[in-house]
C-alpha positions in Angstrom: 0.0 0.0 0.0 1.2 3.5 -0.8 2.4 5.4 2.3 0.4 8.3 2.8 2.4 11.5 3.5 3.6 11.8 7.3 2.5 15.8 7.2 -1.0 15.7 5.9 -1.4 12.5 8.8 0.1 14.9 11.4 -2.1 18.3 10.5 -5.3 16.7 11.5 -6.9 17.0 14.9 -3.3 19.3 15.7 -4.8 21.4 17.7 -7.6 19.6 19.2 -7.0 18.3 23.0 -8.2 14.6 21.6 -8.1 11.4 22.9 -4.7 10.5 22.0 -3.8 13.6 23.8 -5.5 12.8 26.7 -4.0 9.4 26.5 -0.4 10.7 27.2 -1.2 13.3 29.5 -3.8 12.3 31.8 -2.9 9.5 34.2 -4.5 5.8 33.0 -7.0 6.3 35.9 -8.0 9.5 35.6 -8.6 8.9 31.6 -10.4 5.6 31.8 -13.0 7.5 34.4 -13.1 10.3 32.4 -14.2 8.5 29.2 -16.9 6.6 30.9 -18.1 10.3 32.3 -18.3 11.1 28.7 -20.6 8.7 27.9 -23.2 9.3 30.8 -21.7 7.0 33.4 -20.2 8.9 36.1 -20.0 12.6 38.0 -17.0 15.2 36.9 -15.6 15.9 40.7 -13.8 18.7 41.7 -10.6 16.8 41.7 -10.6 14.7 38.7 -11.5 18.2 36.8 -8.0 19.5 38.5 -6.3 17.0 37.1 -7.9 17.4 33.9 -7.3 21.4 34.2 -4.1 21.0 34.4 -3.1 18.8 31.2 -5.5 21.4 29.3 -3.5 23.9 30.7 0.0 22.6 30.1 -1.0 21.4 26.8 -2.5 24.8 25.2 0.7 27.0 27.2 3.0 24.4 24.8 1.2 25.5 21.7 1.4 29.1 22.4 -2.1 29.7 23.9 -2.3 32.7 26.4 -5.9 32.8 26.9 -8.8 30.1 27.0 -12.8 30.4 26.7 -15.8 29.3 27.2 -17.3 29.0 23.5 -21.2 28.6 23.5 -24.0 29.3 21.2 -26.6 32.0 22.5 -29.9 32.0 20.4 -28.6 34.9 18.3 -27.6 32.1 15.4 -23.4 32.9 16.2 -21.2 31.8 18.6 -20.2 33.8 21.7 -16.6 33.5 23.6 -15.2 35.2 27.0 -11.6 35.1 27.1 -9.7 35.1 30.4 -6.1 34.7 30.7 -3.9 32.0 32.0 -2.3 34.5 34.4 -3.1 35.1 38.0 -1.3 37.6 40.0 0.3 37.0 43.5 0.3 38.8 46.8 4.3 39.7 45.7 3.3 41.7 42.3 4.2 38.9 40.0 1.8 36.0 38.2 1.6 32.8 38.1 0.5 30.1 35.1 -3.0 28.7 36.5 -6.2 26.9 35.3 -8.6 25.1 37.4 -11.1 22.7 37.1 -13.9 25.3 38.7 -12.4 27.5 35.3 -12.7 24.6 33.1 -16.2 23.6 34.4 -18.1 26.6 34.9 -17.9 30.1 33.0 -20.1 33.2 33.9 -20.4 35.6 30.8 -22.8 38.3 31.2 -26.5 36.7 29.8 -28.5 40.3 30.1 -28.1 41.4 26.2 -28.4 37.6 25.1 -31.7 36.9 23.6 -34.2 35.6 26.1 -37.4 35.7 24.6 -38.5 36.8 28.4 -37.2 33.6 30.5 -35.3 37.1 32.7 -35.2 40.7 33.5 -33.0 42.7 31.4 -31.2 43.6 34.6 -31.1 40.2 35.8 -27.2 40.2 34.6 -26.0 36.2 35.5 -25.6 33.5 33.3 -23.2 30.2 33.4 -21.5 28.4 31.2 -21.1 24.6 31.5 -18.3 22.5 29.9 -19.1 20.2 27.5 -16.8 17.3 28.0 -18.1 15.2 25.1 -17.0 18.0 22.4 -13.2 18.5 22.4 -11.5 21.3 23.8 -9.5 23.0 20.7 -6.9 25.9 20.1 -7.6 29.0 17.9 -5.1 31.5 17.6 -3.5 32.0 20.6 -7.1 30.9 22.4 -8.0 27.2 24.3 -11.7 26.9 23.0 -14.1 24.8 25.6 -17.4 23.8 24.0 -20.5 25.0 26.8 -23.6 25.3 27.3 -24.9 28.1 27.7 -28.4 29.0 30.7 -29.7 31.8 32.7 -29.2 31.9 36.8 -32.5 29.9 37.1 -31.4 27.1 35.2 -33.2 27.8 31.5 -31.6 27.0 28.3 -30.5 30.1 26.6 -28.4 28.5 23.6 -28.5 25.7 21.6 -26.3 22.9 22.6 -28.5 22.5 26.1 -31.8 21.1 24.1 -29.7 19.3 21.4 -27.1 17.7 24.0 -31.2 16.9 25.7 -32.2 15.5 22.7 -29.5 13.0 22.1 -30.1 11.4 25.3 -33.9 11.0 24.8 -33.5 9.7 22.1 -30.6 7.4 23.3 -33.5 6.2 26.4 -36.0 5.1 24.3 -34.1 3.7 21.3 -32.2 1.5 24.0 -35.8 0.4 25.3 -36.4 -0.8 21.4 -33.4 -2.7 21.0 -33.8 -4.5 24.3 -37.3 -5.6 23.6 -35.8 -6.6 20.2 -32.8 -9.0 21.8 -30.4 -6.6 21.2 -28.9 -5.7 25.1 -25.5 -5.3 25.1 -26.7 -1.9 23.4 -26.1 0.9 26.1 -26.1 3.8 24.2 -27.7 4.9 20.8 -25.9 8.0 19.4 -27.7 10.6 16.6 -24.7 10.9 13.9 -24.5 13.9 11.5 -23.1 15.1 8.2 -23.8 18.5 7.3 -22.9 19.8 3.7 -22.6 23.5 3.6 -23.1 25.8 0.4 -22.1 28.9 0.7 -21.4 32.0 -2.2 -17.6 34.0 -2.3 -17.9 37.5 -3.6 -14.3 39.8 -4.6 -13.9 42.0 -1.1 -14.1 44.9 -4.0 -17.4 44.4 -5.2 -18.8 43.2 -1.0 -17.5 47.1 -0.1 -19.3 48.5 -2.5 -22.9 47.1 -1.7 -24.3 48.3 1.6 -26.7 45.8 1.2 -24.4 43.0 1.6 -22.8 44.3 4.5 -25.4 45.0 6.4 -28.0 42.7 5.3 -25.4 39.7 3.7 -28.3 39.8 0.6 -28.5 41.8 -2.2 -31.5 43.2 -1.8 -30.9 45.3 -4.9 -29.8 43.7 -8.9 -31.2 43.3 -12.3 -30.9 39.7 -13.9 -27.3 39.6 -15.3 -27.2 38.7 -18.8 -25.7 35.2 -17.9 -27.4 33.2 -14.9 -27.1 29.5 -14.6 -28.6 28.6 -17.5 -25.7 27.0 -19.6 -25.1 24.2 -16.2 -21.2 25.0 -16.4 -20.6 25.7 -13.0 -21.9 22.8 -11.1 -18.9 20.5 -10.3 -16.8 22.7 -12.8 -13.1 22.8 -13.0 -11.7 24.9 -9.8 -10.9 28.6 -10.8 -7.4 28.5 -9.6 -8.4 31.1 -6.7 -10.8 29.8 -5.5 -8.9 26.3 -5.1 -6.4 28.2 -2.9 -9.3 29.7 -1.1 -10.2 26.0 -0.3 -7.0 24.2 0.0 -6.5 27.0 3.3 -9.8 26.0 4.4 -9.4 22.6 4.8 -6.0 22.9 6.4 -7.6 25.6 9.1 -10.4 22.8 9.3 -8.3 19.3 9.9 -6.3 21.5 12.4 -9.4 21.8 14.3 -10.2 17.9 13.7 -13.0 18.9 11.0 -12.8 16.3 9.1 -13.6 18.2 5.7 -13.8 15.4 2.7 -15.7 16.7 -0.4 -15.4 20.7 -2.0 -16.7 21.1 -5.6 -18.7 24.1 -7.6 -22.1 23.9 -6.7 -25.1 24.8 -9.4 -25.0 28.8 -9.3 -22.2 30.7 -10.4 -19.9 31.8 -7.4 -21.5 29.4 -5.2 -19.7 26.6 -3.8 -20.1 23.6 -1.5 -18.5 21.8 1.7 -19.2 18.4 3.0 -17.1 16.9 5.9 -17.7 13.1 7.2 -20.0 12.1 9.8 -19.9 12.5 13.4 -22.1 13.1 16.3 -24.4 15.5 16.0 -23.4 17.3 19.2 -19.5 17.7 17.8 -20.9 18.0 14.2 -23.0 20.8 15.4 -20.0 22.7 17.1 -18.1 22.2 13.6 -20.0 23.4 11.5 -20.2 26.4 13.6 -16.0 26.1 12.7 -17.1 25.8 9.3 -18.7 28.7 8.6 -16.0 30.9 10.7 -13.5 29.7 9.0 -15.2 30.2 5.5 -15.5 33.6 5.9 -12.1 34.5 8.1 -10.2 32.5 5.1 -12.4 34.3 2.7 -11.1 37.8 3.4 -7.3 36.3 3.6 -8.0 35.8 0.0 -10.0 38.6 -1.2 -13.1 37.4 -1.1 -16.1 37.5 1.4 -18.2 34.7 2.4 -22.0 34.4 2.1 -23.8 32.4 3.9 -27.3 33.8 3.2 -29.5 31.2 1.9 -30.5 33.8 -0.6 -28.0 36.4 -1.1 -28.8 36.7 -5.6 -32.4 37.1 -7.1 -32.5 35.0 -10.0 -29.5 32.0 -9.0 -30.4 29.2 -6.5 -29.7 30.3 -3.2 -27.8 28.3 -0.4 -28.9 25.2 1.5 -27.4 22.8 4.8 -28.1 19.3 3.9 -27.9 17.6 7.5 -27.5 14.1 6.6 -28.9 12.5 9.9 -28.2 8.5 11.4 -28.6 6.8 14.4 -25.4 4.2 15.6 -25.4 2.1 18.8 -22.5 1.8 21.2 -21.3 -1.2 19.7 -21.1 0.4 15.8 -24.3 -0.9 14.7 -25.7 1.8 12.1 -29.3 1.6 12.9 -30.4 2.9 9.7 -28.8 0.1 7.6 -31.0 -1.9 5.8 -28.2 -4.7 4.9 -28.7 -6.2 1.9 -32.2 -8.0 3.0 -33.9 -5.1 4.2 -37.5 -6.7 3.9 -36.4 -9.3 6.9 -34.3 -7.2 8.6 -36.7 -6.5 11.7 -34.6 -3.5 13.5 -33.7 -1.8 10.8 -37.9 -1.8 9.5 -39.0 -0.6 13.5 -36.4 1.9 13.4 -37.3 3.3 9.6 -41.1 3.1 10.6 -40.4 5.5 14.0 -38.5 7.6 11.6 -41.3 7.8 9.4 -43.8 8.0 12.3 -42.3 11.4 14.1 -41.8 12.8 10.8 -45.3 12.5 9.7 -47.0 13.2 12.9 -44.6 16.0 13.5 -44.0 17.7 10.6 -45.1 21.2 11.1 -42.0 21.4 14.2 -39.8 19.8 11.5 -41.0 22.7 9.3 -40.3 25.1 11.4 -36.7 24.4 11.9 -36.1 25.7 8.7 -38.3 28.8 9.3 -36.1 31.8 8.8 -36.5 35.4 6.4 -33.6 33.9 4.0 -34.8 30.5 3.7 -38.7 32.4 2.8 -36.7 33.0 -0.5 -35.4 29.3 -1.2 -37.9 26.9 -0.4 -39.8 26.2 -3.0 -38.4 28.2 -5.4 -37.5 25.0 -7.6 -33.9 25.2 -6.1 -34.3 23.5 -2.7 -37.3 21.4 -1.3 -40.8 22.5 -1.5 -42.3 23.8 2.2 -44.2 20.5 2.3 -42.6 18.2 4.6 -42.6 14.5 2.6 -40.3 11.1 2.7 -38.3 10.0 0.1 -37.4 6.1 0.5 -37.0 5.0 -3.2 -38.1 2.1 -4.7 -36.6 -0.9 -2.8 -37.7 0.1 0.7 -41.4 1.9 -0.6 -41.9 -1.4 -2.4 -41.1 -3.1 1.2 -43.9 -0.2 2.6 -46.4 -1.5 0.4 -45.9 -5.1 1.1 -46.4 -4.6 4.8 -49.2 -2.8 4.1 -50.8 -5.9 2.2 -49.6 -8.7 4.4 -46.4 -9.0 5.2 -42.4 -8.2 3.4 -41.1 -11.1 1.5 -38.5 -9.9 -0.7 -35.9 -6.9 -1.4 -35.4 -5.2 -4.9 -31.8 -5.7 -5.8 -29.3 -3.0 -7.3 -26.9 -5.1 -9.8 -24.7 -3.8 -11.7 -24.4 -1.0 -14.2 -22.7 -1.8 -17.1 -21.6 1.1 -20.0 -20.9 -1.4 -22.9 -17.3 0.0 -22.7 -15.1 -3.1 -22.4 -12.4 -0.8 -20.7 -14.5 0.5 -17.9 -15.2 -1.9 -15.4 -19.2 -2.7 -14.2 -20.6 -0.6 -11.5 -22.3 -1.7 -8.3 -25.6 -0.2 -8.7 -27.8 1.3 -5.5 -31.1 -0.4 -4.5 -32.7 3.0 -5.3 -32.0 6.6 -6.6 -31.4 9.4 -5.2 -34.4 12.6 -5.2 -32.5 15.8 -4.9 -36.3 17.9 -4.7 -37.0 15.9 -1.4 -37.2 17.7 1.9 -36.3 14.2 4.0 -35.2 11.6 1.8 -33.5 8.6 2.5 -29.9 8.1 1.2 -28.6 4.5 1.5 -27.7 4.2 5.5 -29.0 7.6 6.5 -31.9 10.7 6.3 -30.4 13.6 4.5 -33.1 16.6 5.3 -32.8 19.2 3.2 -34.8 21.8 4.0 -32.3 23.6 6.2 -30.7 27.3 5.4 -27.1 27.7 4.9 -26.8 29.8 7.8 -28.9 28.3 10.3 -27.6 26.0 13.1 -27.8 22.4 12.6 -28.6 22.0 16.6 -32.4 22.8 15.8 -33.4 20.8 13.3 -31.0 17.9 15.0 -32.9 18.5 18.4 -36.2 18.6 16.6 -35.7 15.1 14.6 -34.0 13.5 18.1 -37.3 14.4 20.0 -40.3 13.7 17.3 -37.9 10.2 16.9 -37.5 9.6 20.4 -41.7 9.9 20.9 -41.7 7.6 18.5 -39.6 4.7 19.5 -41.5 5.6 23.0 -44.9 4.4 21.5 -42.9 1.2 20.5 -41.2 0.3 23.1 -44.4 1.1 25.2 -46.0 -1.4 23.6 -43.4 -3.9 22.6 -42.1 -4.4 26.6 -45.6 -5.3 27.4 -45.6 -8.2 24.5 -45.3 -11.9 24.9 -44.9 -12.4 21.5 -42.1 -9.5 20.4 -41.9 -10.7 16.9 -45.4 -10.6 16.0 -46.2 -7.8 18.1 -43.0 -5.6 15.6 -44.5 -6.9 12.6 -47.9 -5.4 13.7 -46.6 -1.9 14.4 -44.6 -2.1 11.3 -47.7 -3.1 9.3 -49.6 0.0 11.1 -47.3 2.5 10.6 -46.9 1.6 7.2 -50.8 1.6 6.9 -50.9 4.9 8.9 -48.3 7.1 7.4 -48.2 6.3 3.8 -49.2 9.7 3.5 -45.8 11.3 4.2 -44.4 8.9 1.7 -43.0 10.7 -1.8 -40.7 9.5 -4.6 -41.9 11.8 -7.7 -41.1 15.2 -8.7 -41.6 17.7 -5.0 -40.9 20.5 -7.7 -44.4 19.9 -9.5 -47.2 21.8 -9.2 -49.0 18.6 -9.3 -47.1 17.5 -6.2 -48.6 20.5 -4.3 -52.0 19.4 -5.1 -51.9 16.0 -4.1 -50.1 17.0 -0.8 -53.0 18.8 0.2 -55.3 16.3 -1.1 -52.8 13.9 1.3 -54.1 16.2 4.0 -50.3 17.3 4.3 -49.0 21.2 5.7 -47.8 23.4 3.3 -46.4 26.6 5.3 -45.0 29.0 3.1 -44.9 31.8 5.3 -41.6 32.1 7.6 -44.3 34.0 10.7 -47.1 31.5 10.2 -44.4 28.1 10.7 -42.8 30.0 13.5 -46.3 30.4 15.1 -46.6 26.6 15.1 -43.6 25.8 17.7 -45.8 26.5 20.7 -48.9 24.1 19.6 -50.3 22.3 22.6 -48.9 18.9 21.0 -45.1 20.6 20.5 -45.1 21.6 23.9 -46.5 18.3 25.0 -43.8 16.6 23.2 -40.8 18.7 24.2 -41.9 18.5 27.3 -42.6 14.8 27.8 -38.9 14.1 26.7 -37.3 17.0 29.0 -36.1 18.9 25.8 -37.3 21.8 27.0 -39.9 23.5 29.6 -43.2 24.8 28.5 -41.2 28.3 29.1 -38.4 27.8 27.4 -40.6 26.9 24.2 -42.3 29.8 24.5 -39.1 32.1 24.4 -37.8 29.8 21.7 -40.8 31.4 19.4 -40.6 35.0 20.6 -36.8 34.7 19.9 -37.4 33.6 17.0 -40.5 36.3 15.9 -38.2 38.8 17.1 -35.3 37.6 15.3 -37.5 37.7 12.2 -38.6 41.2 12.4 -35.7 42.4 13.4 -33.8 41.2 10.3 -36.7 42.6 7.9 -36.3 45.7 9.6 -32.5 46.0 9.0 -33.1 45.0 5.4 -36.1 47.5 4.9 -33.6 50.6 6.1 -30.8 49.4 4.5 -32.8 49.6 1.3 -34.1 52.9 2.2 -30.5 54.4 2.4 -29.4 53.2 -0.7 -32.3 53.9 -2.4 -32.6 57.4 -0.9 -28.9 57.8 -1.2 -27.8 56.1 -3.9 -30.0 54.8 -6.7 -31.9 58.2 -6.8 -29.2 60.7 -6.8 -28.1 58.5 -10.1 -31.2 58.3 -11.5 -32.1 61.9 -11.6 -28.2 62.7 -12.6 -29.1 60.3 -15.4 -32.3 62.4 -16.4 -30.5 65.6 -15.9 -27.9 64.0 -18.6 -30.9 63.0 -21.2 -32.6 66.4 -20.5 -29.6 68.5 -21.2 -28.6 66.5 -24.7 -32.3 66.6 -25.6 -31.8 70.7 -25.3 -28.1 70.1 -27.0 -29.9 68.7 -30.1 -33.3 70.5 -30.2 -30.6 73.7 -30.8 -29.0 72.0 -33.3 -32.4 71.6 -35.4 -32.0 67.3 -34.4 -35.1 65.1 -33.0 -33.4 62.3 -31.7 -36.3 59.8 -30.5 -34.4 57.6 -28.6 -33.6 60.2 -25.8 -36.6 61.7 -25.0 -38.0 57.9 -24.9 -35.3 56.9 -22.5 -36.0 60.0 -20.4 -39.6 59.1 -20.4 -39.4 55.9 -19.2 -36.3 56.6 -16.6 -38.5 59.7 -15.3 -41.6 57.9 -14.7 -39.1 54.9 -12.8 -38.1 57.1 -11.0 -41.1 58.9 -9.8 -42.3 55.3 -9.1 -39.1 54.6 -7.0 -39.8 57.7 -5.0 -43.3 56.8 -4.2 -42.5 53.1 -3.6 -39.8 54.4 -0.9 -42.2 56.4 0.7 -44.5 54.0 1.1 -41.6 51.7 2.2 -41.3 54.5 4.8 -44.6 54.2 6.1 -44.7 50.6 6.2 -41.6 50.2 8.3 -42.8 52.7 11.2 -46.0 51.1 11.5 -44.7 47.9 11.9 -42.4 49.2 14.8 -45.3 50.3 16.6 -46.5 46.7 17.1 -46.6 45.3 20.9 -46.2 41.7 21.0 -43.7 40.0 19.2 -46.3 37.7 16.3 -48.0 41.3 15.9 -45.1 42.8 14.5 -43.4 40.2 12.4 -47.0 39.7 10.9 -46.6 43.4 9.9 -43.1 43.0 8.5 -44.4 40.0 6.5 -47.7 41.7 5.4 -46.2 45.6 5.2 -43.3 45.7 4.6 -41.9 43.1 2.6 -44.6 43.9 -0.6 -43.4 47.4 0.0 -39.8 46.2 0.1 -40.9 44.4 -3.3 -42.5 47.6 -5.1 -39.4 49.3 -4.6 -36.6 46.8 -5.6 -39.0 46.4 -8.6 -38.4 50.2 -9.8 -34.8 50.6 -9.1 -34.2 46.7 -11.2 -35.9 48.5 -13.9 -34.0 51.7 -13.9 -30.7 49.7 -13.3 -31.2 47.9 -17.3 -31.6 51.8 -18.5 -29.3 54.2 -16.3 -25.3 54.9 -17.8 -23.3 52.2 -15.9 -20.9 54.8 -15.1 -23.5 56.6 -12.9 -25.1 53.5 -11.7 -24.0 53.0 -7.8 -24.1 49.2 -7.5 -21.7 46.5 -8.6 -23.6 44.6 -10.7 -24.4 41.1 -10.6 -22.4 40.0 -13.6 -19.4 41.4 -12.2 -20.2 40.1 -8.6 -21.1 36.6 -9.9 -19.0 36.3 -13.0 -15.4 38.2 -12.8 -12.9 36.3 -10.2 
């Protein structure tokens, strides 16, 4: 076997305080009990997290660090870091090198200006930070990263990792009560896995600087159609524009520092829009790295000119970005639960497990929904770029044709794959897949795993991770409810196999999710169809979420409730930012150009009319750049209206109603004028970059 080279072995996981780490710097008792803490069985003492401290603290002063933090993930969508130094001064007037295990455990960052959705008084300052030993500790800079959580004084989640980290282990309880019914007990644990590709757009620093609207807003929310989309499908997996494949190549060395185990980079469908796929890993670690991800996208980016986008819809016109979060469940002993084998139809776990999937999904697909419920992803979905707003299953032919056999009796058999063979005597025959893939499905599954689809480019994976854990775990509580009080196990699985295959066929798609047919027979299938960002985020608090989230200790009737008032205000608040941001460079910008430009055809009109000329083509032009413009004005001061009566609502669904029902049309009407002038005004005078040159030149 080729040797692999020594340094690219060597970069990964460099700065990540790791298990082999650990291993040579922790002493063999204090490791082995610290590992089985990290899997749920023990308490973190005082003393072990000295111990612990200490090799942290040794370690990071080694590679330079000066400085650790406590790294969490407040419900403002980023990540948030306090940074204390090593040093601690002595009675004499000098320091010394310290870190404890109280520092390493606990953290207490002020929570007041965090997003609370009313859980606290704005004056009620305290909040704590809580290690989070089962994601490693890692170095940035000159920093030692710890991974928290992240709750107010009274003990409420205020972040993200506390419901997902929740999640897991309800999930964990009750798929554990499965398997046991099912024979299977030397399970202990069942862990949630997760991939999660990220698309994201690069844009020349130059042209970014230039477009307030991007700064600010990280959308355009100006541009007329450039002359060249998408159309000619050159881009996707394209040949790497020698920039940008030193953009990457720096990102993935940043990344496998951090043990981000990025695997797959290609061109993805729009121009200047590219994707990044690393291989799976728990959801709670693959949650904090993608967080890594995305930071490091966009701090590479500018060491390379360019600046990262991460808005799911940052060009009119080109497909926007997505997060596919490709999802699995794996027991303890390496078992992937959501392997069908190569007999699928007699395979009795893998059909229980499939059919809880299915189950949660179905009966919980509005909360599924509304994971993906945010003012950028309102442009995507459903735009024939990314998944329709109709929550469905894709299981392809082998394991729907299983389905339908349950549903009449009984599974007997398994449609094979084969192979694929080109008629090429060179090429060699390829092992074919029991089924296709459906790139239009929302939640479709991919061979051993889901892959849901729905989810923004910038969003957090933890919600729609935690959502999926929970509706799961109710799920596979029904089951093993019912299954621990069988005599005859067996017959008793194949029955709730058969039912929820009976039940749920509803949810059940392989076609086109694009087609307007599809729509129609979804609501003929009695399925949701929730276009509107406000009306999905309206669903979180419905008596049967909070039931569910509350049954499984995911989160308190309370913090539900903030999570949709966060969320409501979030969405207002960004409308809002966009909606002034347009104003000033409509008032500032566009306008000023366009009645320079009318001032230009006015005075060469008068230029020719002296000389004895008619020239038709000006005073047309002035016509129809005049009357733009006078629509512009008006559609900015209705803009203008819209956005102060929208502030005046009082609770948090009144106003992002407004937004949505105000403000956006209005937003609309005058983005609709200023396109129109852009395709007429002198592109000398025009302010904007435009979007062949933002999308196009490199």
């Amino acid at each position: 076997m080729e040797k692999q080279p020594t340094q690219l072995i060597d970069l990964f996981g460099i700065n990540v305080f790791n298990d082999a780490v650990m291993r040579q710097r922790l002493p063999k008792n204090i490791f082995s009990s610290f590992s089985r803490i990290r899997v749920g069985n023990g308490e973190l003492t005082p003393g072990l997290a000295d111990v612990v401290a200490s090799a942290m603290k040794d370690w990071a002063i080694e590679k330079g660090a000066t400085h650790f933090c406590h790294w969490f993930q407040p419900m403002t969508g980023l990540t948030a870091e306090k940074h204390d130094s090593f040093l601690s001064p002595t009675p004499d007037g000098k320091t010394i090198v310290e870190f404890s295990g109280r520092e390493l455990i606990k953290g207490e960052p002020d929570a007041s200006s965090f997003p609370s959705g009313g859980l606290r008084a704005t004056f009620e300052a305290r909040g704590y930070t809580a290690w989070d030993c089962t994601s490693p500790v890692f170095i940035k800079g000159k920093t030692l990263y710890i991974p928290c959580a992240f709750c107010s004084y009274t003990g409420e989640a205020l972040d993200n990792k506390t419901p997902l980290l929740r999640s897991m282990e309800a999930l964990s309880k009750q798929a554990v009560r499965v398997l046991k019914t099912l024979g299977k007990t030397d399970v202990g644990q069942v862990i949630t896995t997760l991939g999660a590709e990220q698309e994201y757009f690069l844009v020349d620093r130059g042209y970014f600087e230039r477009r307030l609207d991007l700064v600010l807003a990280g959308r355009t929310l100006f541009g007329a159609p450039s002359p060249r989309g998408q159309e000619m499908e050159d881009h996707y997996f394209g040949t790497l524009h020698e920039r940008i494949a030193a953009f990457m190549n720096d990102v993935n060395t940043e990344l496998w520092k951090l043990g981000v185990s990025a695997k797959t980079q290609h061109n993805e469908v729009a121009p200047a829009q590219y994707e990044l796929a690393p291989i799976f890993t728990t959801a709670n670690v693959a949650t904090d790295h993608n967080q890594l991800v995305m930071e490091t996208l966009q701090k590479t980016a500018l060491r390379h000119g360019f600046v990262c986008l991460l808005h799911e819809k940052p060009f009119a016109g080109v497909n926007g970005s997505g997060k596919h979060n490709n999802w699995s469940m794996v027991t303890d002993t390496g078992v992937n639960l959501l392997d069908p084998g190569s007999t699928p139809h007699d395979n009795m776990v893998f059909l229980v497990l499939l059919g809880a999937v299915i189950r949660g999904v179905d009966k919980y697909a509005k909360i599924l929904r509304a994971t993906a419920a945010n003012t950028g992803n309102e442009h995507r979905l459903g735009a024939n770029e990314a998944p329709p707003a109709i929550v469905s299953v894709f299981l392809g032919e082998q394991l729907t044709d299983i389905f339908a056999q349950l549903t009449s009796g009984g599974a007997k058999s398994s449609k094979k794959g084969g192979d694929l063979k080109l008629g090429i005597s060179t090429l060699p025959p390829l092992p074919k897949d029991a089924t296709d893939r459906n790139r239009t499905s929302p939640f479709a599954f991919t061979g051993n795993k889901f892959e849901f689809r729905m989810v923004g480019s910038s969003q957090s994976t933890a919600g729609p991770c935690f959502t999926l854990n929970t509706i799961v775990a109710d799920a596979l509580m029904e089951i093993a409810d019912e299954l621990e009080k069988s005599k005859n196990v067996a017959a008793d699985a194949q029955k709730i196999i058969k039912r929820i295959a009976a039940e749920h066929s509803r949810i059940l798609f392989n076609g086109d999710n694009y087609g307007e047919k599809w729509v129609q027979e979804a609501a003929q299938r009695g399925l949701p169809n929730i276009r509107s960002t406000v009306e999905s985020l309206e669903t979180i608090t419905d008596k049967s979420h909070v039931e569910l989230f509350v049954r499984h200790k995911v989160f308190s009737k309370q913090e539900l409730y903030a999570r949709e008032e966060i969320l409501l205000e979030n969405y207002s608040k960004t409308i809002n930012i966009e909606a002034n941001t347009m104003l000033s460079i409509a008032k500032r910008q566009i306008l000023p150009a366009c009645m320079e430009y009318c001032g230009c055809l006015a005075s060469s009109a008068g230029v020719a009319a002296d000389a004895g000329v008619t020239c038709r083509a000006i005073h047309k032009t002035l016509e129809t750049v005049s009357r733009l413009t006078d629509e512009l004005d008006d559609a900015i001061e209705a803009l203008q209206t819209a956005v102060a009566m929208s502030k005046t609502m009082g609770k948090p669904v009144q106003s992002a109603r407004s937004y949505r029902d105000r403000v956006i049309p209005a937003m609309q009407a005058v983005r609709s004028a200023a396109d129109a002038l852009e395709t007429l005004v002198d592109a000398g005078l025009w302010p904007l970059p435009s979007y062949a040159e933002m999308l196009f030149l490199r």
